[in-house]
C-alpha positions as CSV (number, residue, x, y, z in Angstrom):
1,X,3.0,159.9,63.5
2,X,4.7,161.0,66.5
3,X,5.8,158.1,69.4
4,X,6.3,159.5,72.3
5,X,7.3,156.8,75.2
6,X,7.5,158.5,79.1
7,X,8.8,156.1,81.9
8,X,8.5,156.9,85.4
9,X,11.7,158.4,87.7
10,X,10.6,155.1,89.8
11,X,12.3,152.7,87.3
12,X,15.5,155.0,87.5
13,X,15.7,154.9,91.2
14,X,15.0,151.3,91.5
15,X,17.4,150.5,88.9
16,X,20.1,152.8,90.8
17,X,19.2,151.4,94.5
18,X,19.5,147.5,92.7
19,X,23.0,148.4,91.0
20,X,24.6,149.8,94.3
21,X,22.8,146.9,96.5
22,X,24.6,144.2,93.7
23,X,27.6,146.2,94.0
24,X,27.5,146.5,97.8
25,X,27.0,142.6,97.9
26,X,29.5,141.8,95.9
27,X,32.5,143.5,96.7
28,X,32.9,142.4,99.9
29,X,33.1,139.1,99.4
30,X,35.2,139.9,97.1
31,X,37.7,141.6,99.0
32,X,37.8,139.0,101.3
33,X,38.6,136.1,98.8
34,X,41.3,138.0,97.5
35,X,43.0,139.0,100.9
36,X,42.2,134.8,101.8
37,X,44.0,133.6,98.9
38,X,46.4,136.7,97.2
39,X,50.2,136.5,98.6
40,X,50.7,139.4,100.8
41,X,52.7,141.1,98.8
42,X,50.0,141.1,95.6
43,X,47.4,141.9,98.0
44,X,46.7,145.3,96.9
45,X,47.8,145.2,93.7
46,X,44.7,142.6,93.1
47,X,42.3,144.5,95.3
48,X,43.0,147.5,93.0
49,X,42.7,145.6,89.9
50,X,39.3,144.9,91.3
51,X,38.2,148.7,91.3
52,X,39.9,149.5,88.5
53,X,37.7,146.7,86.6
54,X,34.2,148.5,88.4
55,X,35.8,152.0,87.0
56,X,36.3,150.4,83.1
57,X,33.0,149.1,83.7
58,X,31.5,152.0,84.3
59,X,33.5,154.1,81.8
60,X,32.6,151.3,78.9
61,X,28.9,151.3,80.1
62,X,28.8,155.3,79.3
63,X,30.7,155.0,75.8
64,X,28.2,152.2,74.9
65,X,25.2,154.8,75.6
66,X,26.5,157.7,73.9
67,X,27.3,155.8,70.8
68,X,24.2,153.7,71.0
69,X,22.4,157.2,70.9
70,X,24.4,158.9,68.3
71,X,24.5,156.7,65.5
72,X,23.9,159.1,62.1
73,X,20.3,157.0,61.2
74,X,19.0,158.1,64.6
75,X,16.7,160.8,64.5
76,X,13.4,160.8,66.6
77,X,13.0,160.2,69.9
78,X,11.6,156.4,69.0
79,X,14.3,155.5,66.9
80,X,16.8,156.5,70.1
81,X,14.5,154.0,72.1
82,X,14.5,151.6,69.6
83,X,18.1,151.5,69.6
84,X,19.0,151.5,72.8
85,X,16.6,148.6,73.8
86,X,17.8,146.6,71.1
87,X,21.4,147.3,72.3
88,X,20.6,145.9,76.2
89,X,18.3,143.4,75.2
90,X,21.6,141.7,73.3
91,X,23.7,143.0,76.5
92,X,21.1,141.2,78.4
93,X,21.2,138.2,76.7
94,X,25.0,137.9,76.1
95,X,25.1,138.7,80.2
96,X,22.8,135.7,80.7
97,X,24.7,133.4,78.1
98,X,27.8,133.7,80.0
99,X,26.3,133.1,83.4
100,X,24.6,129.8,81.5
101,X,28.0,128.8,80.2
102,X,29.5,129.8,83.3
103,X,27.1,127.7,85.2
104,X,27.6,124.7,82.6
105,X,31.2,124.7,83.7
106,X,31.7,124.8,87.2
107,X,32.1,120.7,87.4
108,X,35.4,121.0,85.0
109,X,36.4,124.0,86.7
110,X,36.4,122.5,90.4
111,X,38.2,119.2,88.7
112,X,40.7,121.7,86.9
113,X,41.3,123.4,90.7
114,X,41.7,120.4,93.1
């Protein structure tokens, strides 16, 4: 029996538009904590360690899907979409295990910091 799963383009575009808004958010904040709190002379240094980190994400995210998709047991179209949900639903939940963790230990944090 053949599976055949279709999504729509719409899910691709709103994932696209919710990446760059995050992105967009983010960065300048960012930015501005490291130019508030960076010596001048490290100033760039840290701001380009800060793209350079969105470039190796990026790069990482694309070697994760190609090897994700061509692992030798993969044949069919299903077993491709089996495989890469299984491989972002434990992304996922790693992503939202550190933010949990991260969460849990902002009190020792701010004690460690003042």
């Amino acid at each position: 029996m053949r599976v055949q799963k279709h999504f729509s383009l719409l899910w691709v575009i709103l994932g696209d538009f919710f990446l760059g808004a995050g992105e967009i958010c983010l960065a300048a904040p960012v930015l501005s904590v490291i130019s508030q709190f960076m010596p001048k002379n490290l100033q760039g240094t840290m701001m380009g360690v800060w793209f350079l980190a969105i470039a190796f994400a990026g790069f990482l995210s694309g070697i994760l899907a190609q090897l994700t998709d061509s692992l030798n047991f993969i044949h069919t179209k299903a077993m491709s979409l089996a495989s890469f949900s299984q491989v972002f639903l434990f992304m996922v939940l790693f992503a939202i295990s550190l933010s949990i963790i991260a969460y849990l230990m902002k009190n020792i944090i701010k004690k460690l910091l003042t």
